[in-house]
VMD Tcl script that draws the C-alpha trace (Angstrom):
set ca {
  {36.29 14.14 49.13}
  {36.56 11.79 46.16}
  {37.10 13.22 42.53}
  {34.48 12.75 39.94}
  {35.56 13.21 36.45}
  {32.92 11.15 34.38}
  {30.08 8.48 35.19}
  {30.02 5.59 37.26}
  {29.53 1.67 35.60}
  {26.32 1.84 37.06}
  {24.97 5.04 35.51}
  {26.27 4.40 32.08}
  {24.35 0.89 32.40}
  {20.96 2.26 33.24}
  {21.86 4.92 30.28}
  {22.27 2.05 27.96}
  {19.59 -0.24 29.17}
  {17.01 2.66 28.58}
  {18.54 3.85 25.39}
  {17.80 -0.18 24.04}
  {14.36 0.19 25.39}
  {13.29 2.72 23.59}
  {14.63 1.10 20.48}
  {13.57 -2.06 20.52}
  {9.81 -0.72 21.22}
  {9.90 1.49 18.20}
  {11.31 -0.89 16.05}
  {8.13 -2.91 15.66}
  {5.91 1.01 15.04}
  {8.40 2.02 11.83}
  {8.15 -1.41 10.47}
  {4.50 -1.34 10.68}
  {4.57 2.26 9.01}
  {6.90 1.00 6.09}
  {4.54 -1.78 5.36}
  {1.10 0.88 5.36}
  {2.98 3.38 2.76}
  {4.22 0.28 0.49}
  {0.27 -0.75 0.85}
  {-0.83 2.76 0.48}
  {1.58 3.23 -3.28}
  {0.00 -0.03 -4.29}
  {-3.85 1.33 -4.02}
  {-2.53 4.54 -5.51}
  {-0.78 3.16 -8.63}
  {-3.80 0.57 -9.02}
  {-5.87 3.54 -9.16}
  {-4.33 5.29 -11.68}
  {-3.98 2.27 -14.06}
  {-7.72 1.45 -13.57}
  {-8.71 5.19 -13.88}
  {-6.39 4.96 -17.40}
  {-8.37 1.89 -18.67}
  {-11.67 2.71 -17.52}
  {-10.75 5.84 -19.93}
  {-9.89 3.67 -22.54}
  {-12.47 0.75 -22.31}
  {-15.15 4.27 -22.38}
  {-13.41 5.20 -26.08}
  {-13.19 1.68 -27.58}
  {-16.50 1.16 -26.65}
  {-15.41 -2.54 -24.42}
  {-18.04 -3.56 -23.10}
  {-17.41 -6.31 -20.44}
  {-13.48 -7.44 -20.21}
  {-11.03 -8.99 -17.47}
  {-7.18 -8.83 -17.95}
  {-4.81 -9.63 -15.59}
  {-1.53 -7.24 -15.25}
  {1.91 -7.15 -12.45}
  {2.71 -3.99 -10.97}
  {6.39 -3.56 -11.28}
  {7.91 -3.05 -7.70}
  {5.95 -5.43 -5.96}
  {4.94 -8.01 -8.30}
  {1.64 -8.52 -7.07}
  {-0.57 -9.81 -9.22}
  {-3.97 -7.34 -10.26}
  {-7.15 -8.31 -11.95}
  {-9.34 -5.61 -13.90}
  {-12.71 -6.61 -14.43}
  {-14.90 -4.30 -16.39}
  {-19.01 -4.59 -16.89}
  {-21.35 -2.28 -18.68}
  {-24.74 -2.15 -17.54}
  {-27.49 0.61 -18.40}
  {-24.47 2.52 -19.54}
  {-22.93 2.75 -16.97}
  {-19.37 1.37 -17.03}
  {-17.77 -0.67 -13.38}
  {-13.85 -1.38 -13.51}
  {-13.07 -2.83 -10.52}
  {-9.39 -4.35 -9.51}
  {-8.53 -7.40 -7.29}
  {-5.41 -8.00 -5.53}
  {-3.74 -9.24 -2.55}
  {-1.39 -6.87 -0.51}
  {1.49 -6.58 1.13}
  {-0.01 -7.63 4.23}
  {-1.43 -10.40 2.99}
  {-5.16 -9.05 2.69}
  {-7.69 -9.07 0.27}
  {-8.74 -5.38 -1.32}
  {-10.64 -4.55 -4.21}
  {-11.25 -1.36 -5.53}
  {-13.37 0.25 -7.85}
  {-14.40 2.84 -10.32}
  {-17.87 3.82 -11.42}
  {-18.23 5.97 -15.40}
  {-21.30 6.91 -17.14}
  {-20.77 6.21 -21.20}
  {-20.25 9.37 -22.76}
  {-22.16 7.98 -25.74}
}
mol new
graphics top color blue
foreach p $ca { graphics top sphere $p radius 0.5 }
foreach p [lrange $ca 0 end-1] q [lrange $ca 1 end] { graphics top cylinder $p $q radius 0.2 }
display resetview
């Protein structure tokens, strides 16, 4: 009978081959997920800053304005446009993600006034 003290070549192949495998095929699922929360903190900070001017466009009593603004870690480019009508004010923002994609969101405020 032959002594066995470890694994064979073949063994520590197949160990390695699968090991790769498994990898390489969730490689492509955490890059996808890095790219959704980067795209996920851009709609969130967007929000914010167009929930903050909608605020202030409501107390300086602007009625219809567009302003441009980069959001720091990304440098994308945003575009707030604001219009009043029956007093109700609309803020919405324009940008292009991460992913290449057009998105637009927007926020809806009746004039306190």
């Amino acid at each position: 009978m032959q002594k066995s003290n470890g694994f064979s070549f073949t063994e520590v192949i197949i160990a390695t081959l699968l090991f790769f495998t498994i990898i390489i095929s969730l490689l492509p699922l955490f890059s996808l997920l890095m790219k959704e929360q980067l795209v996920l903190q851009e709609r969130r900070t967007i929000a914010y800053k167009l929930h903050d001017k909608l605020q202030s466009n409501f107390w300086n009593d602007l009625q219809n304005e567009k302003s441009t603004f980069l959001l720091e870690n990304s440098q994308t480019e945003v575009t707030f446009d604001f219009e009043t009508e029956q007093r109700i004010l609309t803020g919405c923002a324009q940008w292009v993600n991460i992913k290449h994609r057009q998105e637009e969101y927007c926020l809806h405020g009746k004039s306190p006034r």
